[in-house]
N, C-alpha and C positions, 0 to 999 in steps of 0.2 A: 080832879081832872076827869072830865067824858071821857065815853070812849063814843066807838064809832062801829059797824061793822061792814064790810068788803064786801066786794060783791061772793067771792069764794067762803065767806063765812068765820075769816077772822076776824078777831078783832083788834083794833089800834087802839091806842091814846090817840089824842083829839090834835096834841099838839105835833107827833109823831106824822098825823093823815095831813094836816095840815102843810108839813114838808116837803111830803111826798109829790100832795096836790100842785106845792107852788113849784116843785121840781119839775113835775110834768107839764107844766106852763110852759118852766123857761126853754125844757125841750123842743117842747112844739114850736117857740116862738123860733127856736133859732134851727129848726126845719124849714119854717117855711119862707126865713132870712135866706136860707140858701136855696131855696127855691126846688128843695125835695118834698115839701107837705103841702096839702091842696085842701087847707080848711081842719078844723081843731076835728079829733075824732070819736065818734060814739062816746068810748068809754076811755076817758085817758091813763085810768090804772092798768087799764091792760097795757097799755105801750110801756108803762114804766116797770110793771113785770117782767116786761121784756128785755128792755131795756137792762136790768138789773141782773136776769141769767146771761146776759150778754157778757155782763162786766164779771162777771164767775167764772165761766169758759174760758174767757182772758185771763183770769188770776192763774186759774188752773192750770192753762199750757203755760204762760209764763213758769210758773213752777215747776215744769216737767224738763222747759228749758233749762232755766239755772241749775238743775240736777245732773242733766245730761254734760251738761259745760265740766260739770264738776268731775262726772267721769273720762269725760275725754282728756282734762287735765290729769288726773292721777294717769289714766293711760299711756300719754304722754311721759311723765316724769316714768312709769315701769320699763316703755320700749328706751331710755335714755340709760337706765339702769342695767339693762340689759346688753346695751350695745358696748357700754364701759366694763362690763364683763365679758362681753365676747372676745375684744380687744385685749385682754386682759390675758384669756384663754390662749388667745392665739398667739400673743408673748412664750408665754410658756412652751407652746408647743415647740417655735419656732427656737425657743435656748436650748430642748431638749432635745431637740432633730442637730442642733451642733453639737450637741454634746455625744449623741452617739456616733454621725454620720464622721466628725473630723476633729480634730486636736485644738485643743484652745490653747493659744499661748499665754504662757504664763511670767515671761520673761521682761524686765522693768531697765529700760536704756540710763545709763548711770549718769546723764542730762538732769532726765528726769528726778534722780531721785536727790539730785546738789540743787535743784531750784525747788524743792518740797523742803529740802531740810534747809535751806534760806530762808526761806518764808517771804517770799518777795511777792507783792500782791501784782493777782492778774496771772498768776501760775499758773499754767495745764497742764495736764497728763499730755506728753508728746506720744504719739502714736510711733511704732516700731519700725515704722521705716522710714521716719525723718531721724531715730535715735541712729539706726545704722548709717543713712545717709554722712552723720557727722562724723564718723570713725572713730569713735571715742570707743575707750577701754577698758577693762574694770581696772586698772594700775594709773590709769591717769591723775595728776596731781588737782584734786577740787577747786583749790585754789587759782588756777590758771585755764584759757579757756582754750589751749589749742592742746593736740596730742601729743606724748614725747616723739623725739624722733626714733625712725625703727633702727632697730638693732641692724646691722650690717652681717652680724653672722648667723642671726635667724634666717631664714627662708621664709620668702614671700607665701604671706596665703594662698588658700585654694582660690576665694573668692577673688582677687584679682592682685595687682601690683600697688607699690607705692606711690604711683605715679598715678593710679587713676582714683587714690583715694586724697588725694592730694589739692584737687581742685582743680585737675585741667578737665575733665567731664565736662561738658558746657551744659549738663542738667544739672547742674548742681554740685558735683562731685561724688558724685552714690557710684558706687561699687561697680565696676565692669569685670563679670567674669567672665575669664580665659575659655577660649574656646578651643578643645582640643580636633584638631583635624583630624581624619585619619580610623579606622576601624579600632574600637577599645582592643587594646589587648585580652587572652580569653586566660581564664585564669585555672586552675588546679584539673579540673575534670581531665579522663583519660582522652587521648588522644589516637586515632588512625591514621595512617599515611597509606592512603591508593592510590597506587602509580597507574594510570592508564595507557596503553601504547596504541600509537595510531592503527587503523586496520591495514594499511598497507607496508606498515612495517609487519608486523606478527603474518599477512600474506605471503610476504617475499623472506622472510627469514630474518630475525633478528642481527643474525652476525653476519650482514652484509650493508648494514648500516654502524653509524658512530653516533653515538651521544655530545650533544656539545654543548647543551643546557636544560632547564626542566623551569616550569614556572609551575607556582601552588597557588591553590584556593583552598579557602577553610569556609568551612559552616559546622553550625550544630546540630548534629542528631539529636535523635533520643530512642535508647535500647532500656531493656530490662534494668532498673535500678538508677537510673538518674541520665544527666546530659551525656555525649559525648562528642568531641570534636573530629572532623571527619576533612581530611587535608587531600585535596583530588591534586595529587603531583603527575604533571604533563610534561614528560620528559621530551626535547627535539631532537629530530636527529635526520641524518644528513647521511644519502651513499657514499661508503668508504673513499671510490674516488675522487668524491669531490667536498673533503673534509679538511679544510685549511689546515696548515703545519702547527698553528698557535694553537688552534683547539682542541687537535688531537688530543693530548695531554692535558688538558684542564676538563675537557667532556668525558673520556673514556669511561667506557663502559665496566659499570663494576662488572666481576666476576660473580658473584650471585648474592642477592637478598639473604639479610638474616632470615634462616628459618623462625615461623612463626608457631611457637609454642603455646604453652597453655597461659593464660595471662596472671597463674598464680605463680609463676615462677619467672616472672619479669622483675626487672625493677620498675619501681613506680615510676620515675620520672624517662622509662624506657618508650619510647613509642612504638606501634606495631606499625610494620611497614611491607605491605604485600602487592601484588600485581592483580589486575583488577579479573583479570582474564584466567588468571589460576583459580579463582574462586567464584565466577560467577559459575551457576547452577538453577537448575528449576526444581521445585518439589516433586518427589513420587506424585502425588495426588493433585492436577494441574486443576482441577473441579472442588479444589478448597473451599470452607465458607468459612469454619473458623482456622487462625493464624496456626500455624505449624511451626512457626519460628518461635523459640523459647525466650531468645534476647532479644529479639527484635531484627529488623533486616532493612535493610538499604535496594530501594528497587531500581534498575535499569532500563530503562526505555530507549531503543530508537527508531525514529519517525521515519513514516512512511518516505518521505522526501529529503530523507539525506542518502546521498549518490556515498557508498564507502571506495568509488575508484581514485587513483589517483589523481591528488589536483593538480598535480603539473606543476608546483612549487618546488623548490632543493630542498627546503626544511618541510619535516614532517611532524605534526604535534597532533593528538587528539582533541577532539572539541568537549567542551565541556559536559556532564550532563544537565539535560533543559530541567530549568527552574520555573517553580508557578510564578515565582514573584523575582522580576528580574534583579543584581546584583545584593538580593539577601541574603542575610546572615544564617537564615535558618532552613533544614532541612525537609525535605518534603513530614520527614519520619517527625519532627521536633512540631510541626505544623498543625497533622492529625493529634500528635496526642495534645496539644493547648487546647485544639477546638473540641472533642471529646471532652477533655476536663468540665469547658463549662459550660457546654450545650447539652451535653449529656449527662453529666456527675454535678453540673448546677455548682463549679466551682468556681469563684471570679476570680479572676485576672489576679488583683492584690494579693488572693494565695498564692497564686501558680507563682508570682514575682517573689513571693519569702519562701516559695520551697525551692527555686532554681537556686537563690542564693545560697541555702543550706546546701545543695548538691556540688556547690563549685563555680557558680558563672550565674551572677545574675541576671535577670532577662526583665527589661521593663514590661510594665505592662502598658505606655503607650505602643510600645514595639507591638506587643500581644494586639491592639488593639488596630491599628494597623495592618497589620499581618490579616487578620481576622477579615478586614473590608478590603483588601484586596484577593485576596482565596476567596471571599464572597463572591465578585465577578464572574470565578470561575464555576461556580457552583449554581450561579445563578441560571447558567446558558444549559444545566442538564434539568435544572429543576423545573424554568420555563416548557422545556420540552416533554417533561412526565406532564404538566399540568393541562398541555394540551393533549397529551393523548388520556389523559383520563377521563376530560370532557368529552370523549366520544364512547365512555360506557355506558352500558345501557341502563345505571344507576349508582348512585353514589351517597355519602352522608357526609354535612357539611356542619361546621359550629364555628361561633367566633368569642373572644376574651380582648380583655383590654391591655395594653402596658403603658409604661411611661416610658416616655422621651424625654430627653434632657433640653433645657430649655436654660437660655440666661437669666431671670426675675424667677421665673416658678414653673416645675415637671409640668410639660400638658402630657394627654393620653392619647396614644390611637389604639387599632384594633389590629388584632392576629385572626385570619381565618382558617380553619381545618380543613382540608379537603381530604376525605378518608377513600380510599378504592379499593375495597378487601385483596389482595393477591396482587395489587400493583404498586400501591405507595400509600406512603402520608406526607401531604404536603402542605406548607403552611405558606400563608402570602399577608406580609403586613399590609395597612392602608391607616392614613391619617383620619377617615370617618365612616363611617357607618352607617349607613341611611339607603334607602333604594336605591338612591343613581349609582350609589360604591358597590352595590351586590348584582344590578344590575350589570353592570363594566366587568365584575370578577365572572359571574356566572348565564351571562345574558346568552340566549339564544340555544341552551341547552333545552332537550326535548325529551328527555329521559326520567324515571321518576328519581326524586331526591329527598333523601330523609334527614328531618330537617328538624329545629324546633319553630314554637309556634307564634314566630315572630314578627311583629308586624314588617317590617324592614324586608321581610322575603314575600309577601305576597305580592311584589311585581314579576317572581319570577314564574307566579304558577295561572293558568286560564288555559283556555280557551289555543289550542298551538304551541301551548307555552310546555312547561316541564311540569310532571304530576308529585304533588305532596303524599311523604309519607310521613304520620306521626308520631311521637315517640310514646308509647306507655308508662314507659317509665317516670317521663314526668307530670304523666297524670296520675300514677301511683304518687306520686312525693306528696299532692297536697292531698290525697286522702290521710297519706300520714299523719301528717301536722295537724290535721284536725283529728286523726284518733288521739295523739297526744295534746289537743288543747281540750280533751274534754268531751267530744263528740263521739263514744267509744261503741255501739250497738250500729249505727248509722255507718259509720265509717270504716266496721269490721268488716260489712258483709262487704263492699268493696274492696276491701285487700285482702277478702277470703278469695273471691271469683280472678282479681289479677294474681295473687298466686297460683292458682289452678293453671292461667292460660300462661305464666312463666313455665308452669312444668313440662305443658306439654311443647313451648318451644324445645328445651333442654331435649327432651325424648325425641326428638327429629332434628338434634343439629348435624347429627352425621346422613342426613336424607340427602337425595336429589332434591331440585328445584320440586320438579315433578310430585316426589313422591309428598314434600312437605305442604306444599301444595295442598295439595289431598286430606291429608291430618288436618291441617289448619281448619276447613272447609267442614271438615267433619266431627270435630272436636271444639274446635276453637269458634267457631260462628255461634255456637247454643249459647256460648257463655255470653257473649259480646252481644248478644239479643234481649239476655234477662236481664244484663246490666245497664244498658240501654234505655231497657223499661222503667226498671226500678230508680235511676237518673232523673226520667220525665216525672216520676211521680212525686220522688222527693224533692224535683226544684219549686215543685208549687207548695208546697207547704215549710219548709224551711228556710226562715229567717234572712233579711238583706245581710250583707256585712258578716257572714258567719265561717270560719273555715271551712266547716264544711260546703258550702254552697259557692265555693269557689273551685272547688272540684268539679261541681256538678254542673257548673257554668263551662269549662275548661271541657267536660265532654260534649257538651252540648253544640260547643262553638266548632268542635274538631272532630265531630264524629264521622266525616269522610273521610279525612286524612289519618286519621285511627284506623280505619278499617282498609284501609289500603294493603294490607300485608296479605287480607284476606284474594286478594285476584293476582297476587306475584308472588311467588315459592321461593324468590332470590333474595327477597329485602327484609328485612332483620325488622323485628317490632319492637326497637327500639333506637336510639340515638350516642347508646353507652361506649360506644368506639372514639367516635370524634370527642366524647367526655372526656374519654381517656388520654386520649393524644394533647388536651389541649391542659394534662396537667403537668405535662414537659414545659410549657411556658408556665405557668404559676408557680411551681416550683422554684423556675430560675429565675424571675422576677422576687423572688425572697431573697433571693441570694447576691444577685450579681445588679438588682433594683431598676436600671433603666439601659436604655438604647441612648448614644451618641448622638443621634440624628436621624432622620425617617428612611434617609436611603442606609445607615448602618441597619437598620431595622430589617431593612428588605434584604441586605445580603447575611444577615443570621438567619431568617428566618429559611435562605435556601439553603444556608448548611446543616439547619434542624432538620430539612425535609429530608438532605441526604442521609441523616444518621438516624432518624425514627423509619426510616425504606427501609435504613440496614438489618434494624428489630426485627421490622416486618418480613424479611427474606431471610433472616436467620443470618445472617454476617459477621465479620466483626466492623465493625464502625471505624475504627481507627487504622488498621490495615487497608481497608478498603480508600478511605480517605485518601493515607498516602500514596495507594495505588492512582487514585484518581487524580490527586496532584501532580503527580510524576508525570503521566500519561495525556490528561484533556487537553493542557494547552498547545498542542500541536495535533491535536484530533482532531480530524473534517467535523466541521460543522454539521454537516449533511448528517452526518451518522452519531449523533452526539448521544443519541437514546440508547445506541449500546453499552453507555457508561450509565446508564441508571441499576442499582442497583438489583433490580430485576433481569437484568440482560447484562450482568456484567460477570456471573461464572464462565457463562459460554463465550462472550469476545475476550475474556482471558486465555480461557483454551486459544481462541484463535491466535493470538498474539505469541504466545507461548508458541504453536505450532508455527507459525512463522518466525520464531526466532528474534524477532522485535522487544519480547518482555523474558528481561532477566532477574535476577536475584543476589543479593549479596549476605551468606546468613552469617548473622553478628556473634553466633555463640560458634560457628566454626574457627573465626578470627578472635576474636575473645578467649577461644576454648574452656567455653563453659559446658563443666562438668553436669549440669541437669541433660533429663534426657529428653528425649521426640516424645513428645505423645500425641497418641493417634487417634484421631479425631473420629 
């Protein structure tokens, strides 16, 4: 066989060139069939060169396709693989959150277990409240399909009668439980009787009037060591001349009260029963902060607008004393200490409800819970009003944190925010979002500087008119940390050698004037904040994208005015560690007590935390002060509501106190409990 050779200087077989040749023909012929070729060309082996890397290109992407096809599919079947593990994950989770959150029943309706041991096909597990619905029994005969009939000298269950298990329910026949009317009875816990007498009897003389009946009210306290019940008896009564013949003798006035002794030489089922006015008293020390009362104490209030003259009626009876929450069970004293438990000690409800039980008297904790949103209302009308007058300091330091809300399908989350005001309060104010317009709304139009973190969410609140940013150090110190600890350790010392320096020299002037700290700062504090500064810019240019460390040095870069703001105001703290602090009274009870009821429960916890973290802050006690505040707001002018914040609330007790208006009832006087005063 010839060969032949190309214009490029290979060589073919004759019969190979031949091929090629009539290949190139038929192309050309059927170019110029389609009316793309204008006459046969020069050299036809170049076209079919062409031609031929033409159809390689194509082989080759076609292969690149069918490869990629190939990984999209494995890709495909990995995210399938994955999502039937997510799924899988999220089972678990969801068995595991019932398993700790509530009680699985474990309990098999005796239905259920005669049509398994029949073996009747088409069986199911009957679910637990179509098996109660049928009233069946564990003694019911298998054999038969209705229930025996009840015993006649059994006693009807708790859960309802014979009759509404019987089939006249027109749901079906399911259970109708009795519904008891009427206040539960209170069960073992000691008991008080305080007689209260009108003022215009005890003005004109007791033995010029006649007794002709007495009506009681009961609630529960709560003293030193557990509940107690606390019976306000309002004895009537009527001027001897005009006390009907019948009543004489069924009203008469006893001749005097059991003296009230020491309560260890009572009998238990004894009650103590005293007059209210024998024992109200005020403490030596009217400028109290913490409780002087060892067992606790029952406070007296009356309001500015009750007239004590005569109404002009025949019967005379006492009025009651004002309750926060009208026709409750519980006492101002019983109020403050649930809400201290678990706003303050982070302890929910479902304890407080098995520890009353152990004390003698159960207390639900929807009641608790309850109780809680409506003393909310009232706490909310002082807390509103610190929160405005805080807005007008000439600076302040704010943080926010998340919780959950209880929701039907699945918890959502809003936010709690801090508002801290060194010497006035801490205040907290929930909100369902968090995003400018919400900080905007909570903090809008304040003008003052605010120390703040470095959030994007707050920079609507600061420019130009606006409020001035102060930065925190502290959490520019955190990511140098993290990057001394991931590894970045020569780089990252010398910055937490220079921020410990300018820590120390806050500490050395926290007992300064503005003034003077001022000054230190200025002269102390500036040098370091200059070389750190420097050494920042130099190392952002040489140190690595994505690296701990150089998100420190990003974090100054981006903040280095609101950093240095501490340096032109001697009053603002160069850091954010306050509102840290405060906002771990919510995380804490978010461990414990887990979510909020509802967004407005949210809002009125969050004004009874702001009352009891004030009380920290002014050295108080929380729970005294509380029940004082219960007892007292709800008939407090409005106008003047801020003297109940606990910054303004030793000195209007003095007031109240001097006026006569706030009295005391001390529980270890009537108790006669042997511990002694001590003096605060």
């Amino acid at each position: 066989m010839t060969s032949t050779t190309r214009p490029g200087g290979t060589e073919l077989p004759q019969s190979a060139e031949t091929e090629r040749l009539d290949g190139a023909a038929l192309v050309l012929g059927y170019l110029q069939a389609r009316g793309q070729g204008q006459g046969s060309p020069a050299d036809p082996a170049s076209a079919v060169d062409a031609l031929l890397r033409r159809v390689q290109e194509l082989e080759a992407r076609l292969t690149e396709l069918s490869t990629a096809e190939q990984q999209a599919q494995e890709l495909a079947r990995s995210v399938e693989s994955l999502k039937a593990y997510n799924r899988q994950l999220q089972e678990t989770i969801r068995t595991l959150e019932i398993g700790f959150r509530r009680h699985v029943s474990e309990q098999i309706s005796p239905d259920q277990l005669r049509l398994s041991l029949a073996g009747e096909p088409g069986a199911c597990p009957a679910p637990a409240s179509q098996a109660e619905s049928l009233g069946t029994s564990p003694e019911a005969d298998p054999s038969e399909g209705s229930s025996p009939p009840p015993d006649p000298a059994r006693p009807p269950e708790r859960g309802g009668t014979a009759e509404s298990s019987s089939g006249s329910d027109p749901g079906g026949g399911k259970r109708v439980k009795r519904h008891e009317h009427g206040r539960r009875r209170i069960g073992v816990i000691p008991r008080v009787i305080i007689e209260t007498l009108p003022p215009e009897v005890l003005l004109q003389g007791i033995e010029r009037f006649e007794r002709v009946g007495v009506e009681d009210s009961s609630v529960i306290g709560h003293r030193r060591g557990g509940p107690v019940e606390i019976v306000w008896r309002r004895p009537k009564y009527v001027a001897k001349a005009e006390v009907p013949a019948a009543s004489r003798a069924a009203g008469q006035e006893p001749a005097s009260l059991p003296a009230v002794g020491s309560a260890f030489t009572r009998e238990l089922d004894e009650p103590l029963v005293l007059r209210e006015h024998e024992f109200l008293g005020i403490p030596t020390d009217t400028g109290f902060k913490q409780s002087p009362f060892v067992d606790g104490v029952l406070v007296r209030y009356t309001p500015e607008s009750d007239a004590e003259e005569d109404s002009g009626g025949p019967v005379k009876i006492a009025s009651l004393p004002e309750r926060p929450i009208d026709r409750c069970l519980a006492d101002p004293s019983l109020l403050a200490h649930l809400f201290v438990h678990k706003l303050d000690y982070h302890m929910p409800y479902y304890r407080q409800e098995v520890e009353s039980d152990r004390h003698g008297f159960r207390i639900g904790r929807s009641n608790m819970t309850r109780w809680q949103y409506d003393c909310g209302g009232i706490a909310m009308r002082i807390a509103d009003a610190m929160w405005s007058d805080a807005l007008s300091r000439s600076w302040f330091a704010m943080d926010a944190t998340g919780t959950a809300i209880r929701a039907k399908e699945k918890h959502r989350y809003g936010h709690v925010f801090v508002l801290v005001a060194p010497g006035d309060g801490v205040l907290f104010r929930y909100t369902p979002t968090y995003d400018g317009l919400t900080v905007a709304k909570l903090f809008g139009g304040y003008q003052g500087t605010l120390v703040a973190d470095a959030s994007a969410n707050h920079n609507v609140l600061f420019g130009p008119g606006k409020a001035r940013e102060a930065g925190c150090w502290s959490h520019a110190r955190r990511r140098f940390f993290k990057a001394f600890k991931a590894g970045a350790g020569k780089e990252a010392a010398f910055a937490l050698q220079t921020l410990q320096a300018l820590f120390r020299v806050e500490e050395e002037c926290a007992l300064c004037s503005p003034d003077e700290r001022l000054a230190i700062r200025q002269r102390e504090s500036a040098p370091l904040i200059e070389k750190l500064f420097a050494w920042a810019e130099a190392q952002r240019q040489v140190v690595p994208e994505h690296s701990p460390l150089r998100e420190g040095l990003v974090y100054l870069h981006n903040q280095r005015e609101a950093l240095c703001e501490f340096l032109s105001n001697g009053e603002i703290p160069i850091h954010n560690n306050a509102s840290e602090r405060a906002l771990r009274r919510v995380v804490k009870g978010r461990r414990n007590w887990l979510f909020h009821g509802s967004d407005e429960h949210a809002v009125r916890a969050c004004a009874i935390t702001s009352l009891i973290a004030t009380c920290q802050m002014h050295g108080l006690d929380p729970e005294l002060y509380l029940q004082e505040i219960l007892t007292v707001a709800p008939s407090y002018p409005l106008r003047r509501i801020l003297d109940l914040s606990p910054k303004n609330w030793v000195a209007t007790r003095q007031r109240l106190i001097a006026e006569g208006r706030l009295k005391y009832l001390d529980l270890a006087r009537i108790t006669g409990s042997r511990l002694a005063f001590r003096d605060r």
